[in-house]
C-alpha positions as CSV (number, residue, x, y, z in Angstrom):
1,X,0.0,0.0,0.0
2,X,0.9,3.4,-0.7
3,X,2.4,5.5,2.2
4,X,2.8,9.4,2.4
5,X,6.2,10.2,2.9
6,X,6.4,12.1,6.4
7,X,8.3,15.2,3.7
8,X,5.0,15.1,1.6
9,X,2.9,15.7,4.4
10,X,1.1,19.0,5.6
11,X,2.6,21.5,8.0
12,X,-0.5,21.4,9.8
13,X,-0.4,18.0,11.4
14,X,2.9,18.8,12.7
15,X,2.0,22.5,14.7
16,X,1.1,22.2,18.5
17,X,-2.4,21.7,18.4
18,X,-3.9,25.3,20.3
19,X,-6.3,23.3,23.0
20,X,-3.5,22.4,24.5
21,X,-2.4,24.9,27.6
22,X,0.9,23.5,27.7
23,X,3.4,24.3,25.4
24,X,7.1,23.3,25.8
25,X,9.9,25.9,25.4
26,X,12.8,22.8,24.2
27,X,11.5,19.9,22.4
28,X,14.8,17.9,22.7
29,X,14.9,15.2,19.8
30,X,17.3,12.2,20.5
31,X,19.0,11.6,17.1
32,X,20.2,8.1,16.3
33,X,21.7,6.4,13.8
34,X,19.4,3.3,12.5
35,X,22.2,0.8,12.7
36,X,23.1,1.7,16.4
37,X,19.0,1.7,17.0
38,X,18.6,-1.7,15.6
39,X,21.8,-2.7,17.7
40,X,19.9,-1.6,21.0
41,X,16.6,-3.4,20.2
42,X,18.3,-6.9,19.4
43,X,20.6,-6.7,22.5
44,X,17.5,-6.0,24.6
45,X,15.7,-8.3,23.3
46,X,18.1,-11.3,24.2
47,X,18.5,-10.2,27.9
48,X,15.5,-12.2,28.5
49,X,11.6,-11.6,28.8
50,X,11.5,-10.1,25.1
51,X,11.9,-6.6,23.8
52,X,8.7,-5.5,25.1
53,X,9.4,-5.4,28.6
54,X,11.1,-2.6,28.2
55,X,9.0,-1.1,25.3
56,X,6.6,-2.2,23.3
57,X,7.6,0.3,20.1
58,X,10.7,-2.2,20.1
59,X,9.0,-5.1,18.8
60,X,7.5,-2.5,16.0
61,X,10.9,-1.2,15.3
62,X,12.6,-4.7,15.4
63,X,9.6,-5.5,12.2
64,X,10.4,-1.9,10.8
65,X,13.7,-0.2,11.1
66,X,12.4,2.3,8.4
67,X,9.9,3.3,11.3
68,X,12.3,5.0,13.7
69,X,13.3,6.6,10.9
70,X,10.3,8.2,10.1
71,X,9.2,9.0,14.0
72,X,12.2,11.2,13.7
73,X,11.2,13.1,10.7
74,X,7.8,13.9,12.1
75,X,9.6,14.9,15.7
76,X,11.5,17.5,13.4
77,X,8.9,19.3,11.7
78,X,7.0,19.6,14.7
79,X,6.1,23.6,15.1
80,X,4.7,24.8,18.3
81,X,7.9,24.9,21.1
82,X,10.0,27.9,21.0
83,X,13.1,25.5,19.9
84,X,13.3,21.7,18.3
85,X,17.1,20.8,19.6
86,X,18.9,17.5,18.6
87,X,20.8,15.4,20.7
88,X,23.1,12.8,19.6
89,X,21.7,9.4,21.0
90,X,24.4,7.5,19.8
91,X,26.3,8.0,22.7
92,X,26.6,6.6,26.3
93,X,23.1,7.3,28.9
94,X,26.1,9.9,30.6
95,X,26.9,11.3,27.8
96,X,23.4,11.7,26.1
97,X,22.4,12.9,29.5
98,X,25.3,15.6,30.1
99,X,24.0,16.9,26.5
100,X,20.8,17.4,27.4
101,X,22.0,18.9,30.8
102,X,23.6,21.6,28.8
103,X,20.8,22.6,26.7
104,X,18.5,22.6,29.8
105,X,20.1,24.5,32.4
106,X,20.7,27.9,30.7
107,X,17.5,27.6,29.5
108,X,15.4,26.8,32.9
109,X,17.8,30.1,34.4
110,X,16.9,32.0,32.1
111,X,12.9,30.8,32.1
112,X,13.5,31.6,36.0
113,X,15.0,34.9,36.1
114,X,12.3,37.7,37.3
115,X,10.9,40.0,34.6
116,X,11.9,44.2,35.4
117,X,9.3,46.2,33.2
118,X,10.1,50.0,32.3
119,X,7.9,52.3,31.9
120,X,9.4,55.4,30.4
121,X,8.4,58.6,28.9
122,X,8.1,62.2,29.1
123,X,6.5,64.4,32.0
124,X,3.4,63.7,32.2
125,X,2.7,61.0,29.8
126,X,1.1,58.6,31.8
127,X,4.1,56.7,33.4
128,X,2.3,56.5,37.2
129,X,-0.7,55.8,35.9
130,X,-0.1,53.1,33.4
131,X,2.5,51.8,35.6
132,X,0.8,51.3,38.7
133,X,-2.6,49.6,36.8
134,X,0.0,46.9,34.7
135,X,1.6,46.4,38.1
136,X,-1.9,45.2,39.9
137,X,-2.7,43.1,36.6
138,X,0.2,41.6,36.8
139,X,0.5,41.2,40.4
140,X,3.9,42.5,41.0
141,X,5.4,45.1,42.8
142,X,5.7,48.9,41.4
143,X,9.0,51.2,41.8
144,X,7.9,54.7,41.6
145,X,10.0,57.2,39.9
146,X,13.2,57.0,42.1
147,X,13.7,61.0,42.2
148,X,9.9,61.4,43.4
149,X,10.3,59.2,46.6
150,X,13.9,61.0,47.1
151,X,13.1,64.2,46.7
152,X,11.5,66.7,49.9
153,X,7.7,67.5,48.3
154,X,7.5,69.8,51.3
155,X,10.7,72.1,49.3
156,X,9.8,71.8,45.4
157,X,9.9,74.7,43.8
158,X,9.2,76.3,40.4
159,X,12.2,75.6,38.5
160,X,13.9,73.3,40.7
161,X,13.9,69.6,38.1
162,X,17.3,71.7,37.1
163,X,19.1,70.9,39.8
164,X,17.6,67.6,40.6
165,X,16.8,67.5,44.0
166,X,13.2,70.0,43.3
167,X,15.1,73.0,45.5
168,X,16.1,75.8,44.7
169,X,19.7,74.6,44.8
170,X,20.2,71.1,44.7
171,X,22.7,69.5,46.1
172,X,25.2,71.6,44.8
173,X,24.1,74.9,43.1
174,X,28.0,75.1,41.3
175,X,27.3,71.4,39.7
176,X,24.2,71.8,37.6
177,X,22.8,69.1,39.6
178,X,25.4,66.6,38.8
179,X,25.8,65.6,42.4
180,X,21.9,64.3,42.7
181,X,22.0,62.6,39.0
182,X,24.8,60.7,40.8
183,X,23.0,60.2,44.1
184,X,20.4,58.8,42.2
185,X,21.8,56.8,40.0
186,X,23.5,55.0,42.6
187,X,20.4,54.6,44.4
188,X,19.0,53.3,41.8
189,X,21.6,50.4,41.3
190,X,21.3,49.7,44.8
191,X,17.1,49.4,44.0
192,X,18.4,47.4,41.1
193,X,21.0,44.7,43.8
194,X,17.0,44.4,46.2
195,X,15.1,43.2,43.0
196,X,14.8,39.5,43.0
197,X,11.2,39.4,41.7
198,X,9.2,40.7,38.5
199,X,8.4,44.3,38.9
200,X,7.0,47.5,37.0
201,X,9.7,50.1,37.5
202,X,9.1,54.0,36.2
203,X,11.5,55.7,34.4
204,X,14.6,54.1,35.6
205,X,18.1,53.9,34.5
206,X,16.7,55.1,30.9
207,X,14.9,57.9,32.1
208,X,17.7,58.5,35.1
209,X,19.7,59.2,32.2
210,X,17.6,61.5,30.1
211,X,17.4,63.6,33.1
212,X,21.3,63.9,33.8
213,X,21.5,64.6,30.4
214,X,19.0,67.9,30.1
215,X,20.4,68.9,33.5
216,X,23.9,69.2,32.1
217,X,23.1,70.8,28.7
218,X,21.1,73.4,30.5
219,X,24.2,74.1,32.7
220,X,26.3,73.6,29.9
221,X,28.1,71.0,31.8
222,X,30.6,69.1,29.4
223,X,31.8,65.4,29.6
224,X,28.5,64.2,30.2
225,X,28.8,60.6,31.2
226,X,26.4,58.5,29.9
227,X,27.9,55.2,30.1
228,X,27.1,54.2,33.5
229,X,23.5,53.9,33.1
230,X,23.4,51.7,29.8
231,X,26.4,49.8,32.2
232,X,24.2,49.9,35.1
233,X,21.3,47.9,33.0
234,X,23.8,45.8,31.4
235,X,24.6,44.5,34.9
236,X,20.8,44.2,35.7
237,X,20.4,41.9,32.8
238,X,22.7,39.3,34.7
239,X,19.9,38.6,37.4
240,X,16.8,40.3,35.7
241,X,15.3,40.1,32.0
242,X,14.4,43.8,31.4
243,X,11.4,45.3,28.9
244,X,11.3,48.3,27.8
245,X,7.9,50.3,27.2
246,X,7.8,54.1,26.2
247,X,4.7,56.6,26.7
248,X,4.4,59.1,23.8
249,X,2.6,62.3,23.4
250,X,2.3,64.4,20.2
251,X,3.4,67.6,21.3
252,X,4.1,69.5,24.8
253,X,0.4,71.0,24.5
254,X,-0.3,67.6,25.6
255,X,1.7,67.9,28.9
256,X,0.2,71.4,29.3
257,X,-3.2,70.0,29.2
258,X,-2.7,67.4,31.6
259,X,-1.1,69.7,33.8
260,X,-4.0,72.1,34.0
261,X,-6.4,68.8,34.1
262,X,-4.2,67.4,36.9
263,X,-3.0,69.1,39.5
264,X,-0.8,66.5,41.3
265,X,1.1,67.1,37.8
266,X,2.0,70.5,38.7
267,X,2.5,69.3,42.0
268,X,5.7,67.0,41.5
269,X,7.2,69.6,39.0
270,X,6.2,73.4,39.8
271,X,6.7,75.9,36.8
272,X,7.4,79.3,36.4
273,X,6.1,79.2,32.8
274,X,4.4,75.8,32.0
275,X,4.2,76.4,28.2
276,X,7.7,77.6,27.7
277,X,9.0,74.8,30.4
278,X,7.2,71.8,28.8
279,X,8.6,72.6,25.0
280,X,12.0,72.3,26.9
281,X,11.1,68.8,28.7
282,X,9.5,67.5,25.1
283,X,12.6,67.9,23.5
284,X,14.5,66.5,26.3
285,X,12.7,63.8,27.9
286,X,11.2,62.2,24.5
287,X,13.1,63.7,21.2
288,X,16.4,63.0,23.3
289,X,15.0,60.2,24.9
290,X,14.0,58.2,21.8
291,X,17.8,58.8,20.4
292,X,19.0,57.4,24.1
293,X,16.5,54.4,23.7
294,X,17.6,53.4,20.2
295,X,21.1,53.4,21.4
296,X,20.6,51.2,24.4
297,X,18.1,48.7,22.9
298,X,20.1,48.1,19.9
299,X,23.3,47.8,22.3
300,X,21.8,45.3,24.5
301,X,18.7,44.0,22.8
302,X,16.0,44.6,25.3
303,X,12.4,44.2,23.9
304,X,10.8,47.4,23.6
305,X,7.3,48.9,22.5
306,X,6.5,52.5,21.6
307,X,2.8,53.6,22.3
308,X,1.0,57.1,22.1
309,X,-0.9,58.2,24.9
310,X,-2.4,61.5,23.6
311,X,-5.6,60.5,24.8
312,X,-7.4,60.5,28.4
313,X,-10.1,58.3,30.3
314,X,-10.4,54.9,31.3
315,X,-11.1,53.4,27.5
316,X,-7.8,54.7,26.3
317,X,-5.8,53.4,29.6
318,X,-7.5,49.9,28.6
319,X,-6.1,50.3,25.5
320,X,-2.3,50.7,26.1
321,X,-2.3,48.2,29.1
322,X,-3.8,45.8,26.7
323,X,-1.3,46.3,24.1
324,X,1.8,46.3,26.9
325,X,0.5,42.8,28.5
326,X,0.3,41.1,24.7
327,X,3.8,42.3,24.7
328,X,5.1,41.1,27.7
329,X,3.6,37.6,27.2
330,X,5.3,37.6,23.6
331,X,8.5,38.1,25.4
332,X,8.3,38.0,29.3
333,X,10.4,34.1,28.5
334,X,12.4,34.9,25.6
């Protein structure tokens, strides 16, 4: 009778079939050679009590050494884990086992290794908000904006992001603020050496950075050192998988808006002039930003989604955590 060659046969039958909840990450195939196979099943089958004590596919393959052949075709084209890995089975139990050992282990690490989700974007784009709401979805902890919890709320004053700290001086008035970016950023990495479980984090290293950055160009501050924070993540990466998801607006007018809609907005960053003030932030904290981001994602391929959040209300806050949880899932084990 005619048989369909396992080649000839349709991708479908090979895919994962979706009713299924549990899909493996490795599918490890054991590769071996048919004269070796056919070696295993005769020896077995003369240590008494017939090959089928031990399996009952032996007899089968004893009848049809083409069969084994063809099991390991189909185990090949099978679609549905995230990686179909041969192992050479025509070695010793040890040393098929030390194989598998090796593919296994980084992989189950890595599997294992909490998830660190950051949230970046300019002021008032909806970082708190959207952070806070993925954390309760995804029952993890939330890490506020590191310079919020730092800084006194009781001595914020219009003008006072530029040197860091909120004051009217910062930490030192001669530095352009450099002293707090530095406080903060090793705050931050000590945040970072706590963190042994998935959380939602705002703003960050990346953000940290984007900060320092504006601080120092508006106090023309040269040798702006960047490096540590993309060094700092780097580091995180060891311990942590990290995604990164940036908050959007179209223009400042957006932030403006919010700001008049919002008062606890004008409470964590008093003004002086909040149209000419929120131009500056636009252009540092997302047009620099998104040249900051493109450098350190490509450097260290981190995952990372771009969403606009012009728009207010409960629908459009929906909308983006929707979009950020189908991303996660994509890649919260890759």
């Amino acid at each position: 009778a005619y048989r369909l060659a396992i080649t000839d046969m349709s991708n479908d039958i090979f895919k994962w079939p979706n009713d299924m909840r549990l899909r493996p990450n490795i599918l490890l195939v054991l590769q071996i050679d048919p004269v070796v196979r056919q070696k295993r099943v005769e020896d077995r089958a003369g240590t008494g009590g017939g090959a089928s004590r031990f399996n009952p596919w032996d007899d089968r393959l004893a009848k049809d050494p083409a069969l084994g052949c063809r099991i390991l075709q189909a185990l090949n084209r099978i679609e549905g884990p995230r990686e179909v890995l041969s192992i050479n089975a025509n070695l010793s139990i040890d040393e098929v086992l030390e194989q598998a050992r090796k593919i296994v282990k980084p992989a189950v690490e890595k599997f294992h290794r909490p998830l660190t989700i950051v949230v970046v974007g300019t002021h008032a784009s909806g970082k708190s908000t959207i952070g806070t709401e993925l954390a309760k979805r995804l029952g993890c902890q939330f890490d506020r904006e590191l310079g919020e919890i730092e800084r006194d709320a009781n001595s914020l004053v219009a003008g006072g992001h530029l040197h860091g700290n909120g004051s009217s001086t910062g930490f030192d008035e001669t530095n352009g603020g450099r002293d707090w970016d530095d406080f903060l950023h090793k705050k931050e990495c000590q945040r970072d050496s706590k963190c042994n479980a998935t959380r939602v984090v705002e703003t960050w290293h990346i953000g940290n950075a984007a900060w320092y950055q504006f601080r120092q160009q508006q106090s023309s501050m040269e040798n702006i050192d960047l490096d540590r924070y993309e060094n700092s993540i780097s580091k995180h990466l060891d311990s942590s998988r990290v995604i990164v998801v940036q908050l959007t607006l179209s223009s400042h007018s957006v932030m403006v808006r919010r700001r008049e809609n919002d008062g606890r907005n004008k409470d964590r960053l008093p003004m002086e002039d909040d149209d000419k003030e929120c131009q500056e932030l636009y252009a540092a904290l997302q047009h620099d930003m998104d040249i900051l981001l493109k450098n350190v994602v490509e450097a260290l391929s981190l995952p990372f989604l771009r969403i606009h959040n012009d728009n207010d209300g409960e629908e459009a806050i929906n909308r983006i955590l929707c979009e950020i949880l189908s991303f996660v899932e994509k890649y919260k084990h890759s």
